[in-house]
N, C-alpha and C positions, 0 to 999 in steps of 0.2 A: 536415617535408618528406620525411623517411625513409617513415616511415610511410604517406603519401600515394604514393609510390613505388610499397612490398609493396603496397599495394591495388588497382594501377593493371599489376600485371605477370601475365604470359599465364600460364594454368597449363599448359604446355609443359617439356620437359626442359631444363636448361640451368645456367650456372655463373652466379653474382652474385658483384660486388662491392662491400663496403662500403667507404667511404670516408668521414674526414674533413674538417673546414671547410676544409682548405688543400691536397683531391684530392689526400692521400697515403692508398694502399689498408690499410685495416686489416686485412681478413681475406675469403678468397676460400673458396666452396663451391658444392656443387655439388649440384641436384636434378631427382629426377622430376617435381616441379611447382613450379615456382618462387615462383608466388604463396600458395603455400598452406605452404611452405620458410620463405617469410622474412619472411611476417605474424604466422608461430609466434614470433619473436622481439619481438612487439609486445603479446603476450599479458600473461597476468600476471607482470611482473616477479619476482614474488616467488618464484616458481617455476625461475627460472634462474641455473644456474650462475653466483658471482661473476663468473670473466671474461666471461662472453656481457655480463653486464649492465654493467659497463665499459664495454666493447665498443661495447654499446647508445647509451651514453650519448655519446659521442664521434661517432658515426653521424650522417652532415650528407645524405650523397649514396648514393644505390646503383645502381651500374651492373651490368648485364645481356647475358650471350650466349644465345642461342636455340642448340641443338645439334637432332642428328636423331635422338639415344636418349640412354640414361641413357649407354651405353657412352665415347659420344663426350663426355658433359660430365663424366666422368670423367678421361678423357684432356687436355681440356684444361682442365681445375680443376689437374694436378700443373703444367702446362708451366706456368701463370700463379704457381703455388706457385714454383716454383725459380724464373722473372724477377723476380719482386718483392719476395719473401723478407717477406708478408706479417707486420706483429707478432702477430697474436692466431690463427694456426695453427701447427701443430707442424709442425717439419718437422725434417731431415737436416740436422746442424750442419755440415758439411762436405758442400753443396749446390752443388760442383762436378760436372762430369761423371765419373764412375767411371771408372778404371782398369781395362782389360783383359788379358788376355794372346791376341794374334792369332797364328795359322798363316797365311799368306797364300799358300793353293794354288795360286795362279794363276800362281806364281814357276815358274820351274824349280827351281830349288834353293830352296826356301820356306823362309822365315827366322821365327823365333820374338820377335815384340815386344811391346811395352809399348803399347798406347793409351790417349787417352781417347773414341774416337770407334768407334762402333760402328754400320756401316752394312753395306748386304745387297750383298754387294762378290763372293762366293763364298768367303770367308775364315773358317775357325775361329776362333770366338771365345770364350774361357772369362774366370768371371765373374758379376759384376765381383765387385774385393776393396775392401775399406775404404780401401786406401789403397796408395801404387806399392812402400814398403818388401816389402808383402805379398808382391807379384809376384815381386819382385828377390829373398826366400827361396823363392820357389817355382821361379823359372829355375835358383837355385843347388842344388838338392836335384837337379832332374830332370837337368840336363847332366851329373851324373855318371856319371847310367845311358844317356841318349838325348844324346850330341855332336852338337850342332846348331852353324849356323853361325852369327854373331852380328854379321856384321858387313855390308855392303850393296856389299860390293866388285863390278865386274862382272867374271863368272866366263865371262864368254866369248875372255878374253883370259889365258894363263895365265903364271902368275910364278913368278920362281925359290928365295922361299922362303917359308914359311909365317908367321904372326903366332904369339903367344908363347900364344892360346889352344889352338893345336893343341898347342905340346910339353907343356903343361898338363893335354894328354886329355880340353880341355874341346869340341874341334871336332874333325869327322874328316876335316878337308880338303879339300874339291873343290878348293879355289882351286889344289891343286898336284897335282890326279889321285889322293889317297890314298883314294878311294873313288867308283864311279863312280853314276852318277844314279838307277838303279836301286834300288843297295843304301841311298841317302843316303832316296829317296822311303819304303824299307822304313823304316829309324827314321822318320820322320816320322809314318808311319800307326802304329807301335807307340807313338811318342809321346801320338799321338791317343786312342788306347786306353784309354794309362795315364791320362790326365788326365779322361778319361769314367769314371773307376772300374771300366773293365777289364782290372786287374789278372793275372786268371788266364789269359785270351786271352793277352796279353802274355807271362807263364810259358811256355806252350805253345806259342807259335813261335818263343821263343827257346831253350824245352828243343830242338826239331826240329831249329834253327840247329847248336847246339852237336853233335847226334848225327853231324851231317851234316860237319861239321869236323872235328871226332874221326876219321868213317871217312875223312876227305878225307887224314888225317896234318896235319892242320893246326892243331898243339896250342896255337901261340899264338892265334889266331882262337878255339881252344874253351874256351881261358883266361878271356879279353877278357869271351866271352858267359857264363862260368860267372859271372864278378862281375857282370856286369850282372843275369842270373837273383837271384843272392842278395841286390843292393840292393831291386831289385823285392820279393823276400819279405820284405824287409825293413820295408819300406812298410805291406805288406800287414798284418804282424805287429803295426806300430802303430797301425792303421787297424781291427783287433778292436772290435767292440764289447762292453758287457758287458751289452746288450739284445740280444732277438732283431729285427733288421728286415729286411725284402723291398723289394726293387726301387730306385725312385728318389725321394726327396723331399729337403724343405728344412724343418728342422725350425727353427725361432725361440722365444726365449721374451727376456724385457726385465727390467729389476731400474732402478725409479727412486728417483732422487734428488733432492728438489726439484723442481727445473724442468728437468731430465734425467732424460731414460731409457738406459740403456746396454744395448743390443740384441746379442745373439748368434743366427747363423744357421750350422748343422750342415746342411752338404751331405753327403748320402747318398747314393751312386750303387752300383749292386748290389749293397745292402744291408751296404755300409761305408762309414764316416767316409771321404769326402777331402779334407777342410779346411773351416773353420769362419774366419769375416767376426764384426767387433766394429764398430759403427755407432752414433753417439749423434745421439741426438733431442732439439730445444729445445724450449723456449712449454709444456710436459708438467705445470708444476706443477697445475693445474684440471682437468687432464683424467683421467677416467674410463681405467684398464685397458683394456676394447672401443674406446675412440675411440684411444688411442696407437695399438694393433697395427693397428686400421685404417688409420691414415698411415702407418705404418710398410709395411707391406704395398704400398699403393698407389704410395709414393717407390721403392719397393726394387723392383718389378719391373716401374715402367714403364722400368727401365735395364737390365732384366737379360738374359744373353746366353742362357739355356736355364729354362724355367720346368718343374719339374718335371709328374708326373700328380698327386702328391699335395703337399699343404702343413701339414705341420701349428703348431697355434697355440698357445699358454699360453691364451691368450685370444681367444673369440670375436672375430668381427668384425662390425660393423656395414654393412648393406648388402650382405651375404652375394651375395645370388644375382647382383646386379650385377657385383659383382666376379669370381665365375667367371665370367660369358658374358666378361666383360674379357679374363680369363687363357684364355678356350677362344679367343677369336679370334686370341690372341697366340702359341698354342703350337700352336693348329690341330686340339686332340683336348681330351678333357675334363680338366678340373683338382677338383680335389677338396679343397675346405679345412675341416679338422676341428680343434675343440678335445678331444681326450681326456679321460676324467675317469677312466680305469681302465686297468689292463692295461699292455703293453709297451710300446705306445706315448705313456701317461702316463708312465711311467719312465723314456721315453728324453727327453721332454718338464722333467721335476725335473732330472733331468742339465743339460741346458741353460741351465735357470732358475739353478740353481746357479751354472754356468757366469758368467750375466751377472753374479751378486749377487756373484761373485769379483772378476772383472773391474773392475764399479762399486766395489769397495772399496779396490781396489790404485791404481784412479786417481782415487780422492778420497781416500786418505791422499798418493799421490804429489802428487797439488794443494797441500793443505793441508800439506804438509814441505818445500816451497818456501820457502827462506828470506826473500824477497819477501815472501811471503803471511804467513809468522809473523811479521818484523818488524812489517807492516800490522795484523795481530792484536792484537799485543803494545801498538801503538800507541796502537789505540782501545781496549784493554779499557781502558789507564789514563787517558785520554781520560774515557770516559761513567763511569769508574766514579771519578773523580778522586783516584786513587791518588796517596800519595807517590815512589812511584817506579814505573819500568819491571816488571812482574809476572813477573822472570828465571824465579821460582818459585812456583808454584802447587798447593797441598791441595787436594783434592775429597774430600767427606766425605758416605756413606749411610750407611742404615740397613737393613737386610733382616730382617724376622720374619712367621711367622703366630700371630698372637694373640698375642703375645707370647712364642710355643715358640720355642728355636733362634733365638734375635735373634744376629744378627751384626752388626760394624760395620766400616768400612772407610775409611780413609786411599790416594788415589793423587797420584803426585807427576807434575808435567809439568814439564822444566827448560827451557828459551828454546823455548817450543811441544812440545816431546817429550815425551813418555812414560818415566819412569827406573821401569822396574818393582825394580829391586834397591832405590828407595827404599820401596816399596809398604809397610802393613801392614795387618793385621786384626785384629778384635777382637772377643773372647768376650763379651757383653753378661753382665755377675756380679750390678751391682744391681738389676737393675729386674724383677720378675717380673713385672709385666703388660703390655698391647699400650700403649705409652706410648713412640712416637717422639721425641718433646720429652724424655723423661730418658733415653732411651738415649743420645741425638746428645750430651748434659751430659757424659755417664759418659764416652763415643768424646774429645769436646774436652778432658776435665781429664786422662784419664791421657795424650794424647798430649801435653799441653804442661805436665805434672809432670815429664817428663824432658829438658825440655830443657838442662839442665847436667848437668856431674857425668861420673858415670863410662859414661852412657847413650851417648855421642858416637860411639862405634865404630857404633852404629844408625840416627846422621846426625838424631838426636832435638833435638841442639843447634842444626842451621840452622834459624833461623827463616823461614817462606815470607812472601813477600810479599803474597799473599794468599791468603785460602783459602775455597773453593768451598762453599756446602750445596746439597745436592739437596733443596727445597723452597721455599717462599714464607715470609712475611714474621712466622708464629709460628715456623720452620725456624730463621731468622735471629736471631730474638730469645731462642731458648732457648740457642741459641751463645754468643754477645755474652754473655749474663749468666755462663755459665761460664766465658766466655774471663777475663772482667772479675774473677772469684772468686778467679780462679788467676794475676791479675797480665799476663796475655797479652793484654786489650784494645786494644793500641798497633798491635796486625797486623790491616791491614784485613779486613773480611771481607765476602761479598756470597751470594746464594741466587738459584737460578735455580729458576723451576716450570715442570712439564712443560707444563702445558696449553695456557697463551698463550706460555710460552719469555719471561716477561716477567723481569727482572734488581729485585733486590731489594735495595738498602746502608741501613746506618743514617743516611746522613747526608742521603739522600730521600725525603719523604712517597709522594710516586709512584713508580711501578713504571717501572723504565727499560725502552721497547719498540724493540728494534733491530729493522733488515731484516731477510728470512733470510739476504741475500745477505750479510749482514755477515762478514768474517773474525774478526773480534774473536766475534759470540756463534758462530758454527763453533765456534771454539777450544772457549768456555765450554763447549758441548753436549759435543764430545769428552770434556772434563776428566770432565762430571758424567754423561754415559754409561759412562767407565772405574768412575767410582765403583761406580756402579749395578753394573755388570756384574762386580767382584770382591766384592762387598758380598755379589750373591746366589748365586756360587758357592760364598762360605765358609758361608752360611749352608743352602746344598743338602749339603755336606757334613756338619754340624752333624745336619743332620735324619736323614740316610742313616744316620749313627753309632747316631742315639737309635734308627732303626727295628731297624738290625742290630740293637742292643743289647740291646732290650727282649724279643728272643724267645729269647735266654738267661738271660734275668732270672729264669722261671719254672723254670731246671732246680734240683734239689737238688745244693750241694757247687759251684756255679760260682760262684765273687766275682768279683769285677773284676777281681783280675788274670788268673786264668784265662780271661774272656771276651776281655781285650783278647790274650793270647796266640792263641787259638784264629782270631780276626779277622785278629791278622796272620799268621800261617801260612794261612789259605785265604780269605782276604778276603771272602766273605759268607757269613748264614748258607747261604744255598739249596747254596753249596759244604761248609758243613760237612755241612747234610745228607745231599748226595750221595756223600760221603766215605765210603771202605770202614772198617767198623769196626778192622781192623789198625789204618791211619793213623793213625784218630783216636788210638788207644789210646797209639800211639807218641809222639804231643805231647806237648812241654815240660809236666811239671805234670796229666799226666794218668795216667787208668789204665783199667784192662780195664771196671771195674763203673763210671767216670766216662762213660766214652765211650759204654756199654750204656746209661745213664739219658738223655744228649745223644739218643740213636738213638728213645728211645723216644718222650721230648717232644718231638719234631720233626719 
């Protein structure tokens, strides 16, 4: 019936709907020719995206708008996005209406609030932020410098004392005469300024103010505006970039996670930072880079209260030219949307990216350290893995070489879900000289678990873990087990995760345990055997760096080892000892005038 559908709809501009057997909307889009849009989806299956073909398969009904251009089935592709909160497109996880900050000029005494409704009223509107906490630190930073009034009292009737924000010097009073309409409309428009990123306008009629007060004898008024001036530079001073940029934009870049995207947008208004929005995006696990930023883009500024001249992207956008006529009918002059691959504005673009891949990291450790969420972890690892008891304690064990150079090995410890890095260790692979992961992991398991008694205990060698992690599949697991088993320690369960499928390994299952990714339980696992991984191939980049330093004092005459490792730690690499003036060198522990001349020469 779908398919009879696409072959039966106009090739005209317009948004469809798919729908399932029981006319709940699955996914809503929008094109320049619609029969020609959504017969592509009937094509050859094998050519599409997992989710599209999901998607596909569920697809009973599809319903159809006819619009009058691309513009308009743009427009109403977001509004049906945010009504219906379709499953199979991404959208804004918090697909409420955004939070503004309004100036309402119409007022006489114009008061500064919080919305979520943003309509063409005559009112300043800045915006929107992620969320109203945003707001609430951005009215607290500004009223210290711009006293606004905050409150909705009617000031045409006047009263005989003030509210506890004026003794506060958070308001400058109308309600009692301490400022009259004139001077109260002048903050407002300096207000204005400030929050447009014009900063320096601001300096400068407030330097004027103060001259004018000073000559007036009016030192406390030149006071008042001298602090005002320096919180202003103050702003200013953190609002530096460490790029060079011009004029106005909105710079975005996203860092995903599964099926999250965590989006940052850096507002630049003459050519400095003045605050930066964090925005997460769902349904993102299937989708392509170009398709996120593209709904990201399109959620973000059919709400937005000022659309720059320029935009720039991490990532191109699909539907490019569509989307500026959008943004030019919306801003009324042209819009420019660029993904950089060079220059200042790629760097200012990595900044951002950066930015998110912080952000995403701070709130998926913050997720994941939820005591909730580790319990629930804790639960099912012992659960699917059918542990004798709760996995309080958990070993994660790699291996890191090339070719068998520099093999490193590594032990991390996680105690009720955490990370105990004071338990952490590492290990210098001694027997194995060739590329043989199976007898290094032997060599890592027998000396860590040869010390677990005795006088080892002050190194925490004695607690035994409850279970313990290999980074690998199911020969990873079995060259473990035989040396756990060698040395008396096969009673501590053990389990191996492989990267590829993320599929979970124990002795006691022919098959490979396959959990969600949603699972809390393999999160944990991933973290455990990610720390592994990640301290296994640090020690082993150190390892390597030593043998590189190393080996190019190997070839001087009259240097051994211990004078190499001396000279190493006094200047830390060779390219420094090179550079070293021959006084110094000469002056090192163990060296001499004709030592340090032979260093000079071979190097």
């Amino acid at each position: 019936m779908a398919l009879e559908q696409a072959r039966q709809m106009p090739s005209r501009p317009g948004v469809y709907l798919m729908k399932d057997a029981g006319g709940s909307i699955l996914y809503v889009g929008k094109a320049a020719n619609l029969r020609s849009r959504v017969r592509s989806y009937f094509g050859s299956t094998g050519k599409l995206e997992q989710k599209v073909q999901r998607m596909i398969a569920r697809a009973a009904n599809i319903d159809f708008f006819i619009t009058g251009s691309e513009e308009e089935a743009l427009v109403l592709e977001l509004t049906l996005i945010k009504r219906y909160r379709p499953r199979y497109n991404v959208r804004l996880k918090d697909d409420k209406s955004f939070p503004y900050l309004k100036i309402d000029l119409n007022e006489d005494w114009p008061r500064v609030q919080i919305t979520r409704r943003l309509e063409n009223d005559g009112s300043r509107y800045f915006g929107p932020f992620a969320r109203a906490s945003s707001i609430r630190r951005a009215l607290k930073a500004i009223k210290d410098i711009f006293p606004f009034r905050p409150c909705s009292r009617n000031l045409s009737k006047p009263i005989s004392r003030p509210c506890l924000e004026f003794d506060l010097h958070n308001c400058s009073g109308p309600c009692i005469g301490a400022i009259n309409r004139k001077e109260y409309l002048e903050t407002i428009k300096q207000l204005i300024l400030f929050l447009e990123g014009r900063q320096e306008v601001v300096v400068r009629q407030l330097e004027g103010k103060m001259k004018q007060a000073a000559e007036a004898l009016d030192y406390e008024k030149a006071a008042r505006l001298r602090d005002q001036i320096e919180a202003v530079r103050e702003v200013v001073r953190w609002q530096k970039m460490a790029t060079t940029v011009r004029g106005d934009q909105d710079v975005i870049a996203f860092a995903q996670d599964k099926d999250q995207a965590y989006t940052q947008v850096f507002f630049i208004r003459g050519g400095k930072l003045i605050s930066r929005e964090s925005f997460t995006l769902q349904g993102t696990r299937y989708e392509v880079p170009e398709q996120i930023m593209t709904s990201f883009v399109k959620h973000f500024y059919n709400s937005a209260s000022y659309i720059p001249p320029l935009i720039l992207l991490q990532h191109q956008v699909a539907e490019k030219a569509a989307i500026e006529r959008w943004l030019l009918g919306k801003r009324g002059s042209r819009v420019q949307i660029q993904a950089p691959l060079r220059g200042n504005k790629k760097r200012l673009l990595d900044t951002v990216a950066e930015n998110a891949a912080q952000s995403m990291e701070h709130l998926v450790a913050r997720r994941l350290a939820a005591p909730a969420t580790i319990k629930t972890a804790l639960d099912e690892v012992k659960r699917e893995l059918n542990l004798p008891r709760l996995p309080l304690r958990m070993e994660g064990y790699d291996i890191s070489n090339i070719q068998g150079k520099a093999a490193a090995g590594s032990m991390v410890v996680f105690e009720r879900g955490r990370p105990q890095p004071a338990h952490y260790r590492r290990f210098r692979i001694k027997t194995v000289p060739a590329a043989d992961d199976y007898a290094m992991l032997r060599e890592v398991i027998q000396r860590r678990f040869s010390h677990r008694e005795g006088k080892e205990d002050r190194n925490n060698w004695s607690i035994l873990p409850d279970l313990v992690l290999i980074d690998g599949g199911r020969g990873q697991l079995n060259a473990v087990f035989e040396a756990m088993q060698a040395i008396g320690a096969d009673r501590v369960p053990v389990a191996s995760l492989a990267k590829e499928n993320e599929e979970l390994f124990t002795r006691q299952k022919k098959a490979a345990i396959k959990l969600p990714q949603s699972s809390p339980g393999l999160q944990l696992l991933q973290r455990l055997r990610d720390e592994a991984h990640r301290f296994a191939l640090g020690y082993h980049h150190r390892l390597r760096q030593k043998q590189t330093l190393g080996s190019a004092l190997d070839d001087v005459p009259g240097i051994g080892a211990k004078r190499k490792r001396q000279l190493l730690r006094q200047f830390g690499s060779v390219r420094a000892i090179r550079e070293a003036p021959l006084p110094e060198l000469a002056a090192t522990k163990g060296m001499s005038q004709s030592l340090a001349q032979k260093i000079k020469e071979c190097l």
